[in-house]
Backbone as CSV, one residue per row, in Angstrom:
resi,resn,N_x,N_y,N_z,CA_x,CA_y,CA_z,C_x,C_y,C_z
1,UNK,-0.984,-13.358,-30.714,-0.650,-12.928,-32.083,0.790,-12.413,-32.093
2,UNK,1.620,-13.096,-33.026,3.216,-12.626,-32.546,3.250,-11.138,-33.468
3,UNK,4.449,-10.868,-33.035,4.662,-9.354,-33.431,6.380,-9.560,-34.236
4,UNK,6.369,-8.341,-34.294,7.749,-7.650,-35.264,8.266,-6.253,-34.901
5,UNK,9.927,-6.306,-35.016,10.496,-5.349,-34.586,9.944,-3.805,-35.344
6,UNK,9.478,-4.203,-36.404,8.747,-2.749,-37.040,7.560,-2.126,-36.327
7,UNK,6.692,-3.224,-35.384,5.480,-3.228,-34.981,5.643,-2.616,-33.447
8,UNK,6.739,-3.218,-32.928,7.120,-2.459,-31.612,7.700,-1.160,-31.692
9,UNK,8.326,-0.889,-32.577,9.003,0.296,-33.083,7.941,1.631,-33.320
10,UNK,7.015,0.634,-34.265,5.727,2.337,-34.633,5.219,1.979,-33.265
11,UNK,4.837,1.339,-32.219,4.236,1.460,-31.391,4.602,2.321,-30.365
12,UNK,6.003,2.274,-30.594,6.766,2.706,-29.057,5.949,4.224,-29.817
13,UNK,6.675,4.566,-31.209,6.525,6.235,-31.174,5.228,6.379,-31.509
14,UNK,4.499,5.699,-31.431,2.896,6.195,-31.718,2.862,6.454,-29.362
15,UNK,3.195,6.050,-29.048,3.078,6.341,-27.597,3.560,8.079,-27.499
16,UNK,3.922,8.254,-28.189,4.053,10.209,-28.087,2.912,10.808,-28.477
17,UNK,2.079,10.138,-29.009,0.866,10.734,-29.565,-0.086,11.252,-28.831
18,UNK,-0.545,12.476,-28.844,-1.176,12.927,-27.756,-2.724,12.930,-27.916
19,UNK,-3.467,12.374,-28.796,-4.617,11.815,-29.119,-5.198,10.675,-27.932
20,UNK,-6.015,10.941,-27.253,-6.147,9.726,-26.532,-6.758,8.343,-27.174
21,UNK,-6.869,8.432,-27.837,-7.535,7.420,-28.625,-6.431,6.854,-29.297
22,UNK,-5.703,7.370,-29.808,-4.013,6.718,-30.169,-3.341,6.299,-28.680
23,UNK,-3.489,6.360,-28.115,-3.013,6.020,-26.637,-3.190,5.113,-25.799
24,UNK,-4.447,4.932,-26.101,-5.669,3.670,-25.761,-5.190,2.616,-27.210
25,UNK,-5.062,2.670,-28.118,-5.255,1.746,-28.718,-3.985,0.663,-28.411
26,UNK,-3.032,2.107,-28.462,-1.839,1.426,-28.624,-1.402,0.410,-27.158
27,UNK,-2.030,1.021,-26.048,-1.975,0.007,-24.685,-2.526,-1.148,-25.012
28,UNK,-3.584,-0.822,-25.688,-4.475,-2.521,-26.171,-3.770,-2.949,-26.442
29,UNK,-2.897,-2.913,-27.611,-1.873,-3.807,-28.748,-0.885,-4.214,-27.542
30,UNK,-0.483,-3.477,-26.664,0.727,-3.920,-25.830,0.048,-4.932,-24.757
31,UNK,-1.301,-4.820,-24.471,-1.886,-5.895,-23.703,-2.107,-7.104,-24.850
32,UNK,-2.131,-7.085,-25.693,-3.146,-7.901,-26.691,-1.618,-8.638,-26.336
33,UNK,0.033,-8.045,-26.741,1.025,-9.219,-27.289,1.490,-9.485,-25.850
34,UNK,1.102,-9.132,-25.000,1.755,-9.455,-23.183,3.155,-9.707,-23.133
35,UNK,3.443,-10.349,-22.454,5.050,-10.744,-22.519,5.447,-11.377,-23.557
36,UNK,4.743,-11.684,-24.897,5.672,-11.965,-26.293,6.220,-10.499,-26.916
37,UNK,5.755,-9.445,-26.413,6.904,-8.341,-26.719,7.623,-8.169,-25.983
38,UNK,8.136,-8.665,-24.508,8.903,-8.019,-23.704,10.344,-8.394,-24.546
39,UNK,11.199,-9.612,-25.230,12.481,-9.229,-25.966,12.826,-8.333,-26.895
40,UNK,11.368,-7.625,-27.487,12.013,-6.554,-28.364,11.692,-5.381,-27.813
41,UNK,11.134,-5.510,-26.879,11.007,-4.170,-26.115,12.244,-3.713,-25.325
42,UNK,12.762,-4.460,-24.847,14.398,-5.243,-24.025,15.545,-4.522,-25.130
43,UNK,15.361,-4.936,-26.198,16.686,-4.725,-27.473,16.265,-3.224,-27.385
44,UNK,15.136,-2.790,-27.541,15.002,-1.046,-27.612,15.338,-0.324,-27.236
45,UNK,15.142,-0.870,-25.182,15.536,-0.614,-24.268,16.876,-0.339,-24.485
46,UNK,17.955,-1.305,-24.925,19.046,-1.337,-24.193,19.640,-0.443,-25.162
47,UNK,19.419,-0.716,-26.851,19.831,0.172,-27.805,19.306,1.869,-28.035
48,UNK,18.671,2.293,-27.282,17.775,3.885,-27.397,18.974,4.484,-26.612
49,UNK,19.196,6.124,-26.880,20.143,6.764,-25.951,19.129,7.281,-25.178
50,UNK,17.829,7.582,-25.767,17.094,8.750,-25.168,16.232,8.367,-23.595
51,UNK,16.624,9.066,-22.853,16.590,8.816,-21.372,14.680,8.388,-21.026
52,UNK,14.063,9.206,-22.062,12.923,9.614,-21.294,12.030,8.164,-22.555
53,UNK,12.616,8.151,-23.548,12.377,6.621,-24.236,12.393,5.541,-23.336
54,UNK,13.533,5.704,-22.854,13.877,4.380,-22.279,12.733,4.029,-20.831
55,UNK,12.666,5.234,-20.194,11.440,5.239,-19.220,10.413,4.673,-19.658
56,UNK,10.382,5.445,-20.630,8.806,4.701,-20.971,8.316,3.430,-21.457
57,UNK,9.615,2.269,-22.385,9.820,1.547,-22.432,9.729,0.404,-20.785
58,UNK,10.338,1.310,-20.310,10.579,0.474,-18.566,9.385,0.101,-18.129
59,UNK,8.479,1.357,-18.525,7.402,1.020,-17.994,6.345,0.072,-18.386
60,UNK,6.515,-0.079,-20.002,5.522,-1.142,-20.709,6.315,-2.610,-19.961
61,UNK,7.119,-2.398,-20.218,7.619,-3.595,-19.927,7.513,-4.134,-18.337
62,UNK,7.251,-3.303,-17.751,6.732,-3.504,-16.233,5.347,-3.655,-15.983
63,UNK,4.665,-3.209,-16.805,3.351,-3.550,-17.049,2.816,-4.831,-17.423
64,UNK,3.804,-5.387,-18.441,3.499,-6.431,-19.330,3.794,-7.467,-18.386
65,UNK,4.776,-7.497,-17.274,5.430,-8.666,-16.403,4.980,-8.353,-15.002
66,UNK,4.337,-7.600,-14.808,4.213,-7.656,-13.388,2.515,-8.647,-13.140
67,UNK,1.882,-9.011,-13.699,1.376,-9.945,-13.435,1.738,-11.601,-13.338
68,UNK,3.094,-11.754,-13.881,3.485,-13.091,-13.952,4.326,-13.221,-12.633
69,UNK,5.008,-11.798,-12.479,5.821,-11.795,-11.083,4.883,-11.928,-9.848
70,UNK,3.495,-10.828,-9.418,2.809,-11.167,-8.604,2.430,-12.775,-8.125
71,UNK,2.188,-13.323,-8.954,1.406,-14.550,-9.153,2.646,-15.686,-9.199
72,UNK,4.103,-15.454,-9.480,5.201,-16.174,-8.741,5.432,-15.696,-7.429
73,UNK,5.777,-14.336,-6.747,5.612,-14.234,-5.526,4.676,-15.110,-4.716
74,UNK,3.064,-14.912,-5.105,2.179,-15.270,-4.261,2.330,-17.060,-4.343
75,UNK,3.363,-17.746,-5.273,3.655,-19.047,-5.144,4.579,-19.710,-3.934
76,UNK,5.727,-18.555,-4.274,6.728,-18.705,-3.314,6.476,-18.655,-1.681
77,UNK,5.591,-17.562,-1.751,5.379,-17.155,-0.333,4.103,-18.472,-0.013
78,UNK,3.193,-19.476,-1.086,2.582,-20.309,-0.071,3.625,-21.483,0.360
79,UNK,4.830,-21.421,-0.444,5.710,-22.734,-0.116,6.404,-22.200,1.399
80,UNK,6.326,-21.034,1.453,6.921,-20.608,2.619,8.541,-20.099,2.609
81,UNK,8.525,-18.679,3.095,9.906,-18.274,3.052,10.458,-18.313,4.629
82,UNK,10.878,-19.152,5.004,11.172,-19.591,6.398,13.166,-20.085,6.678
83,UNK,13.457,-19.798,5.819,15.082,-19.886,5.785,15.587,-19.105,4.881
84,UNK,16.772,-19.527,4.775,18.041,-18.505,4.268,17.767,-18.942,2.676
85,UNK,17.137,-20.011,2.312,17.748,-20.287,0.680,16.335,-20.129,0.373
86,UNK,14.911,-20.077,1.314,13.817,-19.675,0.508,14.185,-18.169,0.348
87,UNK,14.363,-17.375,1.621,14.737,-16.219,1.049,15.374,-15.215,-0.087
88,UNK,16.186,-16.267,-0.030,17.343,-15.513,-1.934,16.561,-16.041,-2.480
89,UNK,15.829,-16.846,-2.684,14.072,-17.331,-3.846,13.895,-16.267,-4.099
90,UNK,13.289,-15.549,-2.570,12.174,-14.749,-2.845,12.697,-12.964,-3.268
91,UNK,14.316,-12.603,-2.810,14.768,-11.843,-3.001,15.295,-11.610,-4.596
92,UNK,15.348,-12.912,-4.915,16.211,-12.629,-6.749,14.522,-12.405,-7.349
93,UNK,13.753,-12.558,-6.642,12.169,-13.134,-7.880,12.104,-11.273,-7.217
94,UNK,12.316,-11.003,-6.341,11.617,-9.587,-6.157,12.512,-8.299,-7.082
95,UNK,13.587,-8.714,-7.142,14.723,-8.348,-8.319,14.261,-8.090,-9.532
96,UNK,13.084,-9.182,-10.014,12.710,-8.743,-11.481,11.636,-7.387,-11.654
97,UNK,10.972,-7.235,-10.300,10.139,-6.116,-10.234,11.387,-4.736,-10.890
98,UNK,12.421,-4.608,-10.222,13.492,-3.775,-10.855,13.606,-3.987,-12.211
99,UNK,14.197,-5.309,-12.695,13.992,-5.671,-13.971,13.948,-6.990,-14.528
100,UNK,12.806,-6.700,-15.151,12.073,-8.111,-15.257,12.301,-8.502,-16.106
101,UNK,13.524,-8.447,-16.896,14.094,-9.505,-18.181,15.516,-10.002,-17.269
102,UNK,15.802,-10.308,-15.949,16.479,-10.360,-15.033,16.876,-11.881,-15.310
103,UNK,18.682,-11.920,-16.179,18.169,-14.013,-15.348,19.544,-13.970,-13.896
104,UNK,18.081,-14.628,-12.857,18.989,-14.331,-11.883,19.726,-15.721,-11.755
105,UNK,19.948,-16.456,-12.590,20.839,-17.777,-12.287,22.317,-17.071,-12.412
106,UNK,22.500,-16.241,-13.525,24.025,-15.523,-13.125,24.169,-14.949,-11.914
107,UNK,23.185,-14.169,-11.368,23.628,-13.739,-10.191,23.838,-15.004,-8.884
108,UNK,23.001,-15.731,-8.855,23.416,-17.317,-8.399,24.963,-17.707,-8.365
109,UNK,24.599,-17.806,-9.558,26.457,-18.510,-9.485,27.591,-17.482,-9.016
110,UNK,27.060,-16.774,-9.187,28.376,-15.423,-9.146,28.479,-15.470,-7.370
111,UNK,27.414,-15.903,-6.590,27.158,-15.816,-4.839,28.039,-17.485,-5.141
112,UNK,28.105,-18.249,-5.873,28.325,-19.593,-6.106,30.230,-19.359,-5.726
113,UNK,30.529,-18.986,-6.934,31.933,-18.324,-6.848,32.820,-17.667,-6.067
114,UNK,31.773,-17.002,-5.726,32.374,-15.928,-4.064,32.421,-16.942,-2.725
115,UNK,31.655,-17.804,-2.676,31.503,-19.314,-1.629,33.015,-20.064,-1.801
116,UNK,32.956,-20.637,-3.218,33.672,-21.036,-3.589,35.193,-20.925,-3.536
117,UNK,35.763,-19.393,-3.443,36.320,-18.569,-3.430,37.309,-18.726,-2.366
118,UNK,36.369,-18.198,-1.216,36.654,-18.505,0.493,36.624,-19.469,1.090
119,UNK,35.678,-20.582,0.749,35.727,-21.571,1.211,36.952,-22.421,1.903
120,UNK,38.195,-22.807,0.851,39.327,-23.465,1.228,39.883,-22.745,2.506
121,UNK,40.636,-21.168,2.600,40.567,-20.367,3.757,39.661,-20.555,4.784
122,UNK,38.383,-20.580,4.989,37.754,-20.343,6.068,37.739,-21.748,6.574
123,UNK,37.070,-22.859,6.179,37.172,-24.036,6.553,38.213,-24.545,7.672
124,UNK,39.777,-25.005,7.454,40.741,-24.998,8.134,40.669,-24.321,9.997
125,UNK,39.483,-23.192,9.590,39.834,-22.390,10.512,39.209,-22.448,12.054
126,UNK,39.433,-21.879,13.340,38.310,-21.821,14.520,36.910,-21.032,14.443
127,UNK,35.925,-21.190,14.676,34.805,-20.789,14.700,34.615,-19.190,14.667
128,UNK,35.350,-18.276,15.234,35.674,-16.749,15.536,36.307,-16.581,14.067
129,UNK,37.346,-17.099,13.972,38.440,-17.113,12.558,37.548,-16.777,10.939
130,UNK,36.681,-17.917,11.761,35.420,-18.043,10.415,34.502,-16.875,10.218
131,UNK,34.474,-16.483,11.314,33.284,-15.207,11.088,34.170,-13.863,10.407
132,UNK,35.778,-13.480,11.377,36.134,-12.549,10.598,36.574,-12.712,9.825
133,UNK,36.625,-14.054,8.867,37.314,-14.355,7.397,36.299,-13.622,6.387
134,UNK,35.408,-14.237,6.942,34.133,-14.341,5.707,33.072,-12.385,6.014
135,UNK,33.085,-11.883,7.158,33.106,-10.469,6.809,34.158,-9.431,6.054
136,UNK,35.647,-9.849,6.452,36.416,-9.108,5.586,36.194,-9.335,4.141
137,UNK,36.357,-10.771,4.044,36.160,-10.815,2.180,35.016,-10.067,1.751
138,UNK,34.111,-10.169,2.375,32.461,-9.344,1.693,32.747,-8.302,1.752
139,UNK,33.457,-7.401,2.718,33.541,-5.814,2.844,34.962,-5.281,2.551
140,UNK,35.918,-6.466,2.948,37.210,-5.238,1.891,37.437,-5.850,1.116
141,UNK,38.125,-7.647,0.990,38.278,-8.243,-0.735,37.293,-7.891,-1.935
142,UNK,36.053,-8.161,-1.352,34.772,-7.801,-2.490,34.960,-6.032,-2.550
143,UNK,34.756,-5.507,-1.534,34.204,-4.087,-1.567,32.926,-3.790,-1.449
144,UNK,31.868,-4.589,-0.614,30.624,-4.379,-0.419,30.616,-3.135,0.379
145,UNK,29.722,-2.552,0.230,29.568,-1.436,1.347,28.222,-0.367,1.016
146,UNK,28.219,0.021,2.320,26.741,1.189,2.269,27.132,2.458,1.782
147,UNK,25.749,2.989,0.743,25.575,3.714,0.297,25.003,4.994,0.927
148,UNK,25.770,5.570,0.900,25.757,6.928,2.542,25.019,7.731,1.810
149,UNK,25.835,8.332,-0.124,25.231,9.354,-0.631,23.880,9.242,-1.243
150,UNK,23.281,7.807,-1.540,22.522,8.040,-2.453,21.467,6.866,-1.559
151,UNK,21.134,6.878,-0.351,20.794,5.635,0.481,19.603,5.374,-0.125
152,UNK,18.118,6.375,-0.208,16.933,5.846,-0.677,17.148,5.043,-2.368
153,UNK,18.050,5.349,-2.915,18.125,5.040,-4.235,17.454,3.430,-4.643
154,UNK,16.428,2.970,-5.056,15.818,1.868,-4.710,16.905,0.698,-5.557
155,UNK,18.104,1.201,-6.394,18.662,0.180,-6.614,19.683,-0.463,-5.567
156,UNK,19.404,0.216,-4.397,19.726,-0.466,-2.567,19.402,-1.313,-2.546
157,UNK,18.387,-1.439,-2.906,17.346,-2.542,-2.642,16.848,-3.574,-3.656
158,UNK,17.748,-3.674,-4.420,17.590,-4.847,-5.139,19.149,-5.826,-5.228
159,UNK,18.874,-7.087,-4.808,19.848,-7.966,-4.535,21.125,-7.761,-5.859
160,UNK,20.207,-7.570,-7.737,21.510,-7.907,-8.309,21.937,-6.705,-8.590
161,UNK,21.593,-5.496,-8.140,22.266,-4.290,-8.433,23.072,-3.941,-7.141
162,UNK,22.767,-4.590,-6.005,23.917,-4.634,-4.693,24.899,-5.790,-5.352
163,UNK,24.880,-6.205,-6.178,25.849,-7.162,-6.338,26.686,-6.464,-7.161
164,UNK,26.199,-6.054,-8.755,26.817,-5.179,-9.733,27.447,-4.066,-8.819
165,UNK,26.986,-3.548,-7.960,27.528,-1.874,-7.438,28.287,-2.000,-6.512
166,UNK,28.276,-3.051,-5.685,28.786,-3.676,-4.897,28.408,-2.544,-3.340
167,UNK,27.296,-2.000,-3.599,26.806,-0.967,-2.635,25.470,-1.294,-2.221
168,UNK,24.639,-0.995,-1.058,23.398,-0.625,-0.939,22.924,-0.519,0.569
169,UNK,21.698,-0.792,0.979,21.108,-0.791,2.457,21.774,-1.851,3.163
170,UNK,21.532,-1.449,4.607,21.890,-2.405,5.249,21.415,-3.768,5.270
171,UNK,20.253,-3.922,5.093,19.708,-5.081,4.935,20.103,-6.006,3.800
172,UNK,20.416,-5.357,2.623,20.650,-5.800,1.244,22.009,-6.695,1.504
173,UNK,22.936,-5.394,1.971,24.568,-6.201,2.364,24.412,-7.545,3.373
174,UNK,23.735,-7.152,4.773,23.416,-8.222,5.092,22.832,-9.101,4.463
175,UNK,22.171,-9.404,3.780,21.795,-10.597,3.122,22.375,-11.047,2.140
176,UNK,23.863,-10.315,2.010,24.609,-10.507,0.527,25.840,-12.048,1.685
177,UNK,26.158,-11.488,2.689,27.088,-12.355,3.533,25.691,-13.613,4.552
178,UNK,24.706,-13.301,4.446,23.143,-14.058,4.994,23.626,-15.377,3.821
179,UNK,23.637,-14.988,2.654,23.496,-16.201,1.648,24.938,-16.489,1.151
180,UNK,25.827,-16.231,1.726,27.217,-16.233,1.071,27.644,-17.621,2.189
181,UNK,27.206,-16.910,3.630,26.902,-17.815,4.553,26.546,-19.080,4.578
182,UNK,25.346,-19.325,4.167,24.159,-20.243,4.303,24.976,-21.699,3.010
183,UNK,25.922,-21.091,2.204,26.522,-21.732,1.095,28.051,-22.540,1.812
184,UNK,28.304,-21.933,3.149,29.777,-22.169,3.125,29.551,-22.621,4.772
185,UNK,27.734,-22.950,5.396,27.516,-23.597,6.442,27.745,-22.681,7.866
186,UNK,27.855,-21.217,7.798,28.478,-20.338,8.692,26.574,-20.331,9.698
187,UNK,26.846,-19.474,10.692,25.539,-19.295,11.521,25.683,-17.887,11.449
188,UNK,25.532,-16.845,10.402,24.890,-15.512,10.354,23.416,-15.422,10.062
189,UNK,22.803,-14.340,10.400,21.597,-14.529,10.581,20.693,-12.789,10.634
190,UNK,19.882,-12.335,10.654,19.261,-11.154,10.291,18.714,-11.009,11.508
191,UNK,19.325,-9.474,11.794,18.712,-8.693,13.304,17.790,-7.605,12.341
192,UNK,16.274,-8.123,12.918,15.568,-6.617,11.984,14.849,-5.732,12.747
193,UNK,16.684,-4.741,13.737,16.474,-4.184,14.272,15.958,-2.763,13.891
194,UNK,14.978,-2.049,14.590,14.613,-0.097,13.856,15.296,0.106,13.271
195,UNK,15.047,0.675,12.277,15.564,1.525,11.239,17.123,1.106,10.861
196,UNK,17.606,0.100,11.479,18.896,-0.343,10.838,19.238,-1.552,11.233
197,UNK,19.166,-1.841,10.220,19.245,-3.555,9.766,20.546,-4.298,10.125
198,UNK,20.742,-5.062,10.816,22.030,-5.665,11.750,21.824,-6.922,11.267
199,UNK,23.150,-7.505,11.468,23.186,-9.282,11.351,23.865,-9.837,12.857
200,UNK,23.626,-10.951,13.258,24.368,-11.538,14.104,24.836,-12.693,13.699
201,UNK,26.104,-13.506,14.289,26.833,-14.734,13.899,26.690,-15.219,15.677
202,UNK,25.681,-16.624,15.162,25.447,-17.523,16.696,26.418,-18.117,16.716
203,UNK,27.545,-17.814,17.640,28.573,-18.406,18.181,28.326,-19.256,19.356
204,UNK,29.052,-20.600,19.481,28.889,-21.254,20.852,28.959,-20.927,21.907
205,UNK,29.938,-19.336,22.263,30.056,-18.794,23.336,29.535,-17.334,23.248
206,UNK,28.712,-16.947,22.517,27.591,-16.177,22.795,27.601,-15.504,21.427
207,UNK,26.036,-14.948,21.168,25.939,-14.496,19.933,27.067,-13.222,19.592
208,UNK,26.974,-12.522,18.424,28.028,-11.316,17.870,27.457,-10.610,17.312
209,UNK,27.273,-9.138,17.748,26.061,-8.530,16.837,27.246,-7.609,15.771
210,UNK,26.644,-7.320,14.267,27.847,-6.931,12.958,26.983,-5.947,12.591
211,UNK,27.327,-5.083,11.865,26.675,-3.942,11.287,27.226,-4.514,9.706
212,UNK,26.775,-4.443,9.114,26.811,-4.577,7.808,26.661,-3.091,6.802
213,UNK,26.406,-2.402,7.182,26.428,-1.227,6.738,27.579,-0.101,7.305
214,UNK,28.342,-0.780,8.453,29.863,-0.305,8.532,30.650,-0.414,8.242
215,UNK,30.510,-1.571,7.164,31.860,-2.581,6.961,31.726,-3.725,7.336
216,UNK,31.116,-3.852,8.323,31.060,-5.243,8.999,31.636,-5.306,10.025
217,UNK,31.722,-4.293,11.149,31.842,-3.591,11.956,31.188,-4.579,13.228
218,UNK,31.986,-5.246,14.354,31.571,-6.040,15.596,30.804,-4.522,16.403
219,UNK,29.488,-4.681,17.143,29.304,-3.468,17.910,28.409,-4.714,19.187
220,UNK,28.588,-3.769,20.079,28.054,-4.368,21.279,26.360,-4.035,21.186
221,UNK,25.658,-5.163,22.122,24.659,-4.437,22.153,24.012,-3.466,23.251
222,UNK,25.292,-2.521,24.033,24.876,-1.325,24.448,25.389,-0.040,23.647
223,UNK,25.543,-0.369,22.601,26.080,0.252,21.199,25.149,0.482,20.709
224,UNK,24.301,-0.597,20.102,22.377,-0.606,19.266,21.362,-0.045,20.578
225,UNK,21.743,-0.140,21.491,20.650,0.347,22.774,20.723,2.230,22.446
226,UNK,22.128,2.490,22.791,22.412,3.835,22.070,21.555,4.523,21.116
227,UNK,22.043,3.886,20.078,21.686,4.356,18.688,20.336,4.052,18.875
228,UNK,19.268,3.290,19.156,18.033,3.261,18.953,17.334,4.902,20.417
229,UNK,17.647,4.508,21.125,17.507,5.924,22.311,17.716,7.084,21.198
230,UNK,18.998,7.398,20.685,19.264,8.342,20.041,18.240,8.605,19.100
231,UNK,17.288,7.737,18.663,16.526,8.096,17.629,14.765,7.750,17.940
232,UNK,14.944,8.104,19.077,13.720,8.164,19.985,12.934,6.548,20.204
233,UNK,13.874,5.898,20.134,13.268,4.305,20.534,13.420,3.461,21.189
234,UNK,12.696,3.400,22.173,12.658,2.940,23.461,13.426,1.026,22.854
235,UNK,14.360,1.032,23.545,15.242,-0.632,23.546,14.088,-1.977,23.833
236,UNK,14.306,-2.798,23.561,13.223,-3.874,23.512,14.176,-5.028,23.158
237,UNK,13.621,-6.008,24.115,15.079,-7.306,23.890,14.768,-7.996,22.002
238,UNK,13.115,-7.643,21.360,12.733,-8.278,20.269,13.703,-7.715,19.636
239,UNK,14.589,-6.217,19.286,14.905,-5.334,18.901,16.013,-6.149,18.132
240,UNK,17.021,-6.888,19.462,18.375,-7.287,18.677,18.046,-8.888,18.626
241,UNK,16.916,-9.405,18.572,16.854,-10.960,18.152,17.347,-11.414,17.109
242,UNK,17.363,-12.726,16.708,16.967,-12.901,15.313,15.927,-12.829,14.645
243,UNK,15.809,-12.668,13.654,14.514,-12.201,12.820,14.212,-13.113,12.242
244,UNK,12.941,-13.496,11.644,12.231,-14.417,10.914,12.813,-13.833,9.480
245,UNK,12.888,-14.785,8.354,12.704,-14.596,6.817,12.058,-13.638,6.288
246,UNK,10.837,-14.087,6.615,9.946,-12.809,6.065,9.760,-11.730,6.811
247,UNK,9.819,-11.703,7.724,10.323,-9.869,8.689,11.266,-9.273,7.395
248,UNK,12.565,-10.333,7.270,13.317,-9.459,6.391,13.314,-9.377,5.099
249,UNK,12.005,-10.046,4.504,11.487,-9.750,3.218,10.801,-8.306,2.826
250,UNK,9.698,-8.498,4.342,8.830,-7.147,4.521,9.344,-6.086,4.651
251,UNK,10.840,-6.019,4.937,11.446,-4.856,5.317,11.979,-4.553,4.399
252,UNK,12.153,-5.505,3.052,13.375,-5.281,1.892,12.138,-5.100,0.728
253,UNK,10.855,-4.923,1.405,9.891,-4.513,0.354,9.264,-2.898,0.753
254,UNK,9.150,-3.148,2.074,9.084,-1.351,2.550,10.239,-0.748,2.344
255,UNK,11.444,-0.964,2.228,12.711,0.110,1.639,11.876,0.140,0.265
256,UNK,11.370,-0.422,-0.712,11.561,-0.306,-2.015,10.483,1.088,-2.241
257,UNK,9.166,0.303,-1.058,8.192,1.355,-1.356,8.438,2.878,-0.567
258,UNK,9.522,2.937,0.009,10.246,4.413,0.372,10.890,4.629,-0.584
259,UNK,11.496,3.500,-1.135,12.296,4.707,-2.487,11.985,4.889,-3.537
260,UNK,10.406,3.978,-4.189,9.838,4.895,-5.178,9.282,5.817,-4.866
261,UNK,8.566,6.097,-3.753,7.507,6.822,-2.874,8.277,8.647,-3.283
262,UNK,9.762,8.032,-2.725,10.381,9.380,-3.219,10.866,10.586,-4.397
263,UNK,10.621,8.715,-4.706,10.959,9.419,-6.762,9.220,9.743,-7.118
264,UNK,8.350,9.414,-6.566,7.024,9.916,-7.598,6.927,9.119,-7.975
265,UNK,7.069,7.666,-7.825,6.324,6.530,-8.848,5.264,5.719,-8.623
266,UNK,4.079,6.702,-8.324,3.152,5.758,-7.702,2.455,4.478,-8.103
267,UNK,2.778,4.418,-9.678,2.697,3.362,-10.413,3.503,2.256,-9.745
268,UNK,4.275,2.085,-9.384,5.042,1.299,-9.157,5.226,0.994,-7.535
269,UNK,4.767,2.110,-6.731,4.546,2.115,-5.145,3.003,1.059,-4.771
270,UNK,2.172,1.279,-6.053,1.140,0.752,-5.780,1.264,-0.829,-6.277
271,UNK,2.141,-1.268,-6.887,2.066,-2.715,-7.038,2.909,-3.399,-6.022
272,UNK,4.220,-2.751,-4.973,4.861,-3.089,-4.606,4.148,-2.992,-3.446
273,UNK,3.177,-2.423,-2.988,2.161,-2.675,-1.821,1.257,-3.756,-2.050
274,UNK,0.503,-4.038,-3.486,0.005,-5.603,-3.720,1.277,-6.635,-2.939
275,UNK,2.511,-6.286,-3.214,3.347,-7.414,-2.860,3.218,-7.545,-1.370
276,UNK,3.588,-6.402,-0.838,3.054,-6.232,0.836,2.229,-6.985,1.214
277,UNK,1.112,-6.829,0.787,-0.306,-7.424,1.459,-0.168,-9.116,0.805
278,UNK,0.587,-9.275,0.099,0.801,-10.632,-0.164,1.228,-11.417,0.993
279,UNK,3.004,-10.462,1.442,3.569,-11.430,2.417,2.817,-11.173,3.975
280,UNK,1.837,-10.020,4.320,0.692,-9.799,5.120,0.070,-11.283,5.457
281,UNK,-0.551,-11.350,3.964,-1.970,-11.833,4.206,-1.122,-14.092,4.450
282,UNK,-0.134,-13.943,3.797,0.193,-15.349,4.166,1.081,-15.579,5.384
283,UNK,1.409,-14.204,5.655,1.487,-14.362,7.216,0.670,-14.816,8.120
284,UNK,-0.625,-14.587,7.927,-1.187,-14.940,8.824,-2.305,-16.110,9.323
285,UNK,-1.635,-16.614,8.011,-1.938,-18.324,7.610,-1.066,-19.349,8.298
């Protein structure tokens, strides 16, 4: 049954109503129109000043789409996320959980452009040449870099707000030069080492382990042996491998559920664990 901007409007403020029965009804009506209200819920969104409106808006609207997102995840993940370009699939589709009126084809092209960009430079060049071309541009031409002050902030952890901010987790940045890579034919690749997420570039004369959350920083690996000791964890050769796809899906879905976990959103901790047990359970298929 289609709706009208007057109809979303008394609805939103009938949601202040502290009647439960006004409360209930009005969820019905927002289940009854499903995602044929999410564009005027979107215009409300973007036009309201009021902070605690807009929350609550976030939230219908996360309500209304998170069944279409589950049920694209659980598509993606049976085709299999086993490389670099299923991965940005599965990373822009996990993007809409942040926000789900998301079109991530701009953010596409915009990784399109930045390829594009470097390309003529790096090409020409020797194999070494290539690796520190294409980390400097991501970390000082672009300005990518980790977010020291605000690290749990879960917009770390979403691919197009590391793009807009040009900040976030280590894993995020790494996978910002993972797919910048994968476009311009380079061999970087995801170390999903404890608690801090590394990339390596397979060179012919031996791999290169990068911190991506330093800048893009070359470190040895009795450097990561260090730092993992330092933080009570016994070294393990799996530690600085390469990582599978979905290792570094699972890991870019447990940051998310640490950083709502922190804000109090258990609404939202609890669907992002449905997603968990998604890439779980087709793991082990």
């Amino acid at each position: 049954m289609p709706t009208t901007r007057i109809e979303i409007e008394s609805l939103i403020y009938l949601l202040e109503d502290p009647d439960p029965e006004v409360q209930e009804t009005v969820q019905n009506r927002f289940r009854e129109l499903g995602e044929n209200a999410v564009p005027l819920l979107d215009q409300f969104r973007v036009e309201t000043r009021d902070q605690s409106e807009k929350q609550v808006i976030n939230n219908i609207i996360h309500q209304l789409t998170f069944g279409a997102l589950h049920e694209d995840f659980s598509s993606l993940l049976d085709a299999g996320v086993d490389d670099r370009r299923q991965l940005e699939k599965a990373v822009f589709l996990l993007a809409r959980f942040g926000n789900p009126t998301l079109r991530t084809t701009e953010y596409e092209r915009r990784l399109n452009r930045f390829a594009d960009t470097i390309a003529p430079e790096i090409f020409p060049q020797p194999e070494d040449k290539q690796m520190h071309m294409l980390l400097h541009y991501v970390f000082r031409e672009l300005g990518f870099r980790g977010d020291g002050r605000d690290y749990h902030n879960p917009d770390n952890a979403f691919i197009d707000r590391v793009i807009d901010r040009r900040k976030g987790l280590p894993v995020m940045l790494g996978m910002v030069v993972m797919f910048l890579a994968r476009r311009l034919d380079l061999p970087f690749y995801g170390v999903n080492m404890p608690i801090h997420f590394m990339l390596v570039f397979e060179a012919r004369d031996g791999d290169v382990l990068i911190d991506p959350f330093d800048g893009g920083t070359i470190v040895s690996y009795d450097q990561c042996h260090y730092f993992l000791r330092k933080n009570g964890i016994t070294p393990r050769p799996g530690h600085l491998e390469r990582s599978g796809e979905q290792e570094i899906l699972t890991r870019t879905v447990r940051n998310l559920i640490h950083g709502y976990t922190r804000s109090g959103d258990d609404s939202r901790v609890q669907d992002l664990h449905s997603l968990l047990q998604l890439i779980e359970l087709k793991g082990r298929h």
